[in-house]
C-alpha positions as CSV (number, residue, x, y, z in Angstrom):
1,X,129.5,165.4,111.3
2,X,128.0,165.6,107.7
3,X,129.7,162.3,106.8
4,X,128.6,160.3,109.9
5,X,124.7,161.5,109.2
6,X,125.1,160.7,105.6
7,X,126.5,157.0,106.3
8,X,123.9,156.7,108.8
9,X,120.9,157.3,106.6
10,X,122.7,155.2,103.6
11,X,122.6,152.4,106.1
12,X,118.7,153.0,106.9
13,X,118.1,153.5,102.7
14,X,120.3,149.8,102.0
15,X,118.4,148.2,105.3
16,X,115.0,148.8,103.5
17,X,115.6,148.0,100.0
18,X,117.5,144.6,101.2
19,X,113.8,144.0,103.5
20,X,111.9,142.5,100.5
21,X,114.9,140.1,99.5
22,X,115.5,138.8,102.9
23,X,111.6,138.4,103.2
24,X,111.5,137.0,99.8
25,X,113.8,134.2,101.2
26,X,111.4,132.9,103.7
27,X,108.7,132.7,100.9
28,X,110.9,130.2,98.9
29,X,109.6,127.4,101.6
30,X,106.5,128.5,102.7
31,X,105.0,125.0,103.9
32,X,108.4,124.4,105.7
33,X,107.1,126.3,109.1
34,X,104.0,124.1,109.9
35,X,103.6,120.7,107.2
36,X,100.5,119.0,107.3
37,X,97.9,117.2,105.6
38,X,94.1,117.4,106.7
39,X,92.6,113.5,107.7
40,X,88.7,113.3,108.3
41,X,88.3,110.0,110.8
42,X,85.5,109.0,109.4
43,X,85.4,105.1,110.9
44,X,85.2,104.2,114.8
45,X,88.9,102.2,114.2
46,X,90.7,104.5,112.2
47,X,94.4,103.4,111.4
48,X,96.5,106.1,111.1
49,X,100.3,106.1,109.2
50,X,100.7,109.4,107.6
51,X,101.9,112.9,110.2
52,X,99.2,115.9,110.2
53,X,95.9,116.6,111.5
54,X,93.4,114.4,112.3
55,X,89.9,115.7,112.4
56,X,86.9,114.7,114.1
57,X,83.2,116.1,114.6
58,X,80.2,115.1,116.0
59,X,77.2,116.8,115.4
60,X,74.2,115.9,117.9
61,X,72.3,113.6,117.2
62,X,68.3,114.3,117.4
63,X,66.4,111.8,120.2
64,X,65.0,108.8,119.7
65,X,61.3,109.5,119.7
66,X,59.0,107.3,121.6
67,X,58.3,103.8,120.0
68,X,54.2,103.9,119.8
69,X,54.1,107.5,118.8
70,X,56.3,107.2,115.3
71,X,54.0,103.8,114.5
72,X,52.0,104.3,111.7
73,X,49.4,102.2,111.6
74,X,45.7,101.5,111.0
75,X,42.5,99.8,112.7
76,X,43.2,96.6,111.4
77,X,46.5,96.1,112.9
78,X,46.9,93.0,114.5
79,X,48.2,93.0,118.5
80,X,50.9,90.7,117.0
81,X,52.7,93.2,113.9
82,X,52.3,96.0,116.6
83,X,54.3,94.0,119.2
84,X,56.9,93.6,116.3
85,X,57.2,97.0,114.9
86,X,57.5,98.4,118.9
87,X,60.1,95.9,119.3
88,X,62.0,96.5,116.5
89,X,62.7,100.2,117.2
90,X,63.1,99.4,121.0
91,X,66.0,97.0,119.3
92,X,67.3,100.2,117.2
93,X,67.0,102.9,120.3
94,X,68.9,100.2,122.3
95,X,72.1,100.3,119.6
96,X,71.7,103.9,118.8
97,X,72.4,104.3,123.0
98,X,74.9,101.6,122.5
99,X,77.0,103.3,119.2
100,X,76.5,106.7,121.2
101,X,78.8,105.2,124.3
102,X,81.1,103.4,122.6
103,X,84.5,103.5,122.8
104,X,86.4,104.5,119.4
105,X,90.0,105.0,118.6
106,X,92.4,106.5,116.5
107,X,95.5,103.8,115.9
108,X,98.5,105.5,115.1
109,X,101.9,103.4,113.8
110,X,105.0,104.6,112.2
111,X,108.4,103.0,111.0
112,X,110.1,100.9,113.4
113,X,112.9,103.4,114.2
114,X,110.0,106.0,115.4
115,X,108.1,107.3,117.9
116,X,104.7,108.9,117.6
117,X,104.2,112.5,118.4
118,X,100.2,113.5,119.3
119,X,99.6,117.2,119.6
120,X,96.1,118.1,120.8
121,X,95.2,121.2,119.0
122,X,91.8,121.8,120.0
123,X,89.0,119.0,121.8
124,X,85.7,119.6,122.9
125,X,84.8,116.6,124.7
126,X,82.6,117.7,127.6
127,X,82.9,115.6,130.8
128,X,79.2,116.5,131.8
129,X,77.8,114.2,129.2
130,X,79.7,111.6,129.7
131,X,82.4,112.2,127.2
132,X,86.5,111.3,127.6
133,X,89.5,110.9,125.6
134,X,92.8,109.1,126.4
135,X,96.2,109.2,125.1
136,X,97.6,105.2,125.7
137,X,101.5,104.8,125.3
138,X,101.3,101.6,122.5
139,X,98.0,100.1,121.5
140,X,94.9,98.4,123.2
141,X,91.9,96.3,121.7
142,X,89.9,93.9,123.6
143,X,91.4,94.9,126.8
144,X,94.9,93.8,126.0
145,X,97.7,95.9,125.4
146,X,100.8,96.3,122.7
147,X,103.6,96.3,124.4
148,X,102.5,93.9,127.1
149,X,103.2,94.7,130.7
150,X,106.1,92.9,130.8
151,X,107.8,94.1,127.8
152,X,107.3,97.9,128.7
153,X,109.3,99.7,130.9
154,X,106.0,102.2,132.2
155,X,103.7,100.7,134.2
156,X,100.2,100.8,132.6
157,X,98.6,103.3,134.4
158,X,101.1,105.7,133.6
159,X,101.0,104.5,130.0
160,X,97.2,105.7,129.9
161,X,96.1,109.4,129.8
162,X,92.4,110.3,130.4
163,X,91.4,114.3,129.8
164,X,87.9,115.6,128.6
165,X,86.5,119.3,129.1
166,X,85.5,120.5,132.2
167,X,82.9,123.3,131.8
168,X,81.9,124.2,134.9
169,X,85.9,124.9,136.4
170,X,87.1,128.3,136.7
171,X,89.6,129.4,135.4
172,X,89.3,128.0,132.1
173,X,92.5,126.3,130.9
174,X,94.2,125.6,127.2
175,X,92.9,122.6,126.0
176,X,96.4,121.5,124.3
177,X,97.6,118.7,125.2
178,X,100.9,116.9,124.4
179,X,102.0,113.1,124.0
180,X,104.7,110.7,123.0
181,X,104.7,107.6,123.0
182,X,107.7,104.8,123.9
183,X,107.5,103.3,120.3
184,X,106.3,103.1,116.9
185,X,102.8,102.5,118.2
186,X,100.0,104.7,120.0
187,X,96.7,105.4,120.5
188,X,94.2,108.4,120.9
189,X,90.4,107.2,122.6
190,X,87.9,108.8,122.8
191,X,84.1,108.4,123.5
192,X,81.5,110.9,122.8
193,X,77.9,110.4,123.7
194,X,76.3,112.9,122.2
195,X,78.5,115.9,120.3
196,X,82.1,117.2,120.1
197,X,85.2,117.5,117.8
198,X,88.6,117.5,118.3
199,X,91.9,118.1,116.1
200,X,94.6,115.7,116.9
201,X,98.5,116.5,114.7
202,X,100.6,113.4,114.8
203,X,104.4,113.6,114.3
204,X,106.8,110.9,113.5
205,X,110.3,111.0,115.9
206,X,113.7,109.0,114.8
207,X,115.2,106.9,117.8
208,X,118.2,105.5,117.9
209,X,117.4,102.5,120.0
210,X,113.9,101.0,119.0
211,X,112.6,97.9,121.4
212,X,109.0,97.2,121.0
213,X,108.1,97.7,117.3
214,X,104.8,96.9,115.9
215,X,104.7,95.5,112.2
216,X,103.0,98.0,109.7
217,X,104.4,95.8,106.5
218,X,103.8,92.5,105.7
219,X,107.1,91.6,104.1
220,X,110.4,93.4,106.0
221,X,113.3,92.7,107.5
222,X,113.5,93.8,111.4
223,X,116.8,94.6,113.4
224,X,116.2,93.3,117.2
225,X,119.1,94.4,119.4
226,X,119.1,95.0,123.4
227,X,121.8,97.7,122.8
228,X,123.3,96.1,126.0
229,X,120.4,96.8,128.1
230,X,118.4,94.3,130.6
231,X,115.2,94.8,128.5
232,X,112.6,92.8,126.6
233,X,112.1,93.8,123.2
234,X,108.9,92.3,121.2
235,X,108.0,92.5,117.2
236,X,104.5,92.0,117.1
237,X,102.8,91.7,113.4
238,X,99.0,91.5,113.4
239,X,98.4,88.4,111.3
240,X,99.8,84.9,110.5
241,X,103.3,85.3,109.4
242,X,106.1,82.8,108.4
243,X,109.8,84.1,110.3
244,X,113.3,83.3,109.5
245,X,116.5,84.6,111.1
246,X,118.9,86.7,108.7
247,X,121.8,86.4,111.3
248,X,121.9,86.1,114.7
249,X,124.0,86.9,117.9
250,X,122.2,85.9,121.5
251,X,124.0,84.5,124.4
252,X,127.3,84.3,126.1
253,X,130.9,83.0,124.4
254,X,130.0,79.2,125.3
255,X,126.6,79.7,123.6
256,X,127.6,81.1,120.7
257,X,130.7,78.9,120.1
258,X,128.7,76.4,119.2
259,X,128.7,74.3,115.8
260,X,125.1,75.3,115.1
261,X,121.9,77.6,115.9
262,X,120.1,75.9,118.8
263,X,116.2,76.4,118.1
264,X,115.8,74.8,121.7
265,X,116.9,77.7,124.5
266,X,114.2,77.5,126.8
267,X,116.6,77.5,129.7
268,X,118.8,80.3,128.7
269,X,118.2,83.6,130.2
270,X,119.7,85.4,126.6
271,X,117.3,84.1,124.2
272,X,115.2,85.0,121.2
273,X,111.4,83.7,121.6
274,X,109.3,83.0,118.7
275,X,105.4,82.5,118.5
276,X,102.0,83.6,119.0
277,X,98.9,84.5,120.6
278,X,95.2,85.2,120.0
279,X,95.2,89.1,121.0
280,X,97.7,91.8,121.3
281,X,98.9,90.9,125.0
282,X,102.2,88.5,124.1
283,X,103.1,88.5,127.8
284,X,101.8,84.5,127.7
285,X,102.1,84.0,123.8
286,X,102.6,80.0,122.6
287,X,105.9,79.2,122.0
288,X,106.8,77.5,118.8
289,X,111.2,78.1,119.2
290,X,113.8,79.6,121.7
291,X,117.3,80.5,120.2
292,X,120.1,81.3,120.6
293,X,123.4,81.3,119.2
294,X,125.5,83.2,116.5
295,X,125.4,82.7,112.5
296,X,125.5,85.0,109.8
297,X,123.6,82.7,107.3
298,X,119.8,82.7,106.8
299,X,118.1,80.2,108.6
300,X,115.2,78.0,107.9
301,X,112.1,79.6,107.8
302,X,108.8,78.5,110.1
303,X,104.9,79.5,109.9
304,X,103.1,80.4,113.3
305,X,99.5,80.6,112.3
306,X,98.0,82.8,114.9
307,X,96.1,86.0,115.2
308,X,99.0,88.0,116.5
309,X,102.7,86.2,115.4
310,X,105.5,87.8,117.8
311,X,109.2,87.3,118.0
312,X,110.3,88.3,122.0
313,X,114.5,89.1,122.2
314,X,114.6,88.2,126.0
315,X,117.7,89.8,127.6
316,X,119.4,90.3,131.3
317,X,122.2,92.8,129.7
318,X,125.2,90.9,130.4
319,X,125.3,89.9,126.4
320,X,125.3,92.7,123.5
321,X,122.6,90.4,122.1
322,X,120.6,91.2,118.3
323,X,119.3,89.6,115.2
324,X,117.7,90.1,111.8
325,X,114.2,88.9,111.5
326,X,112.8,88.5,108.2
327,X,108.9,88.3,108.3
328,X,106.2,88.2,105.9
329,X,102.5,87.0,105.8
330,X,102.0,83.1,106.0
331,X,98.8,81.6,103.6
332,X,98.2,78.6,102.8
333,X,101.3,77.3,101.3
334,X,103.2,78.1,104.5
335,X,101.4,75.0,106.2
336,X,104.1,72.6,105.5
337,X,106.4,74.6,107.4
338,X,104.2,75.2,110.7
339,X,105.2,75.1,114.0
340,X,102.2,76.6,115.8
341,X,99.0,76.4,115.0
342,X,96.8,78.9,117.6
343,X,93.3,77.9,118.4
344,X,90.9,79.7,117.0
């Protein structure tokens, strides 16, 4: 009986002095539980790249005062400088209303082989007042969306999330909220009139199968592949760009058993469109080539001068159909070898 009480209490003695050590060895990493870096979003378009919290505050703002009360002026005024000074603050209330409702956005992109994470940690966005946020699976400016409708396998409305506070419900709920998005691309909105915050973490995901990617650099090499799926994938880079094909394997047996690429595939369902369009919607970009084919040898390279310059692998699934895209950003030079030229 002795010796069972005495190995039980040597087992207590050991268990404590070995405490410290084992604690010791969860200090060695101590960022490794939660990593991330504080970002103030100081501008209405902020472009985000980097994972870990994303911080904004609003304080309110104090109200315009009345036009003829804040004039300062004397009996000799003239009817005519009085008319101008009341219209010029009329003109600054009107965009201080304007800036307080508008519409601002945080535009997150990773690497190509990534999806974007968006944790709300905290928002204070009251509905009352006229405030909202949304969470929008790829990116939107000017009303037009990245991925276009027709490349995206969601429809748009539920690619777009809208949330804000509601102070007046009852129970009161958590406020976190949280998002992922179909590719490298996504998008937090948010409008607030007159004050608020909120504390957005954004998290980068490896996939295995990437479709839509949007173009963060502006000299890469892409790898577009339908991994056997019926599926559109776009590559979308946000500026003129001049695009060659590093090798290339679209179409069925007959297809690619010919001699040479064909740059001219409009009537193949298998094909790999290249061109460009004003805004971010490529759903009716210009077309400057179609192709198809198989070659492991670089091709030719050709400029598409347009706002947005996209490269569309269009697949029905029957075909294990990819290619290496090599793009980078087209000046001046790049004229001579232009094949679209995008109004402007």
């Amino acid at each position: 009986m002795k010796l069972v009480v005495y190995c039980y209490l040597s087992m207590i003695v050991l268990g404590v002095q070995a405490w410290p050590t084992v604690k010791r060895s969860f200090e060695l990493y101590p960022g490794a539980a939660m990593p991330y870096t504080e970002h103030r979003i100081a501008d209405c378009m902020h472009v985000a790249s980097e994972p870990g919290d994303y911080i904004f505050k609003k304080s309110a703002a104090a109200p315009p005062a009345a036009p003829l009360a804040v004039l300062n002026f004397n009996r000799d005024a003239t009817l005519l400088e009085l008319e101008a000074a009341t219209s010029e603050q009329l003109e600054a209330a009107a965009a201080a209303a304007t800036a307080a409702d508008s519409v601002c956005g945080l535009y997150v992109i990773g690497e190509p082989d990534t999806i974007v994470e968006i944790t709300m940690k905290h928002y204070d966005v009251n509905c009352e007042s006229g405030g909202l946020m949304a969470f929008v699976d790829g990116w939107e400016l000017n009303g037009e969306y990245f991925p276009s409708i027709k490349d995206h396998h969601r429809l748009l409305e539920d690619r777009v999330f809208e949330f804000c506070n509601n102070n007046k419900q009852w129970p009161r709920f958590s406020n976190k909220k949280f998002f992922r998005s179909s590719q490298n691309a996504a998008l937090l909105q948010y409008r607030i009139p007159t004050r608020g915050s909120f504390v957005a973490n954004v998290r980068f995901h490896k996939i295995s199968q990437p479709c839509n990617v949007l173009v963060q650099d502006t000299a890469a090499v892409y790898q577009m592949s339908n991994f056997g799926h019926a599926r559109n994938c776009t590559l979308s880079a946000l500026f003129p760009a001049a695009v060659s094909l590093g090798s290339l394997r679209i179409g069925g047996k007959t297809v690619r058993a010919q001699e040479k690429v064909n740059y001219d595939c409009h009537q193949y369902e298998d094909r790999l469109d290249i061109g460009g369009s004003a805004g971010l919607d490529t759903s009716s970009m210009e077309l400057a080539s179609a192709v198809c084919g198989a070659t492991t040898e670089l091709g030719p390279e050709q400029a598409i001068f347009c706002g947005v310059t996209s490269v569309r692998l269009v697949s029905t699934g029957r075909y294990q159909n990819q290619a290496a895209v090599i793009v980078r950003k087209a000046d001046e030079h790049d004229l001579d070898i232009a094949t679209l030229l995008c109004a402007l």
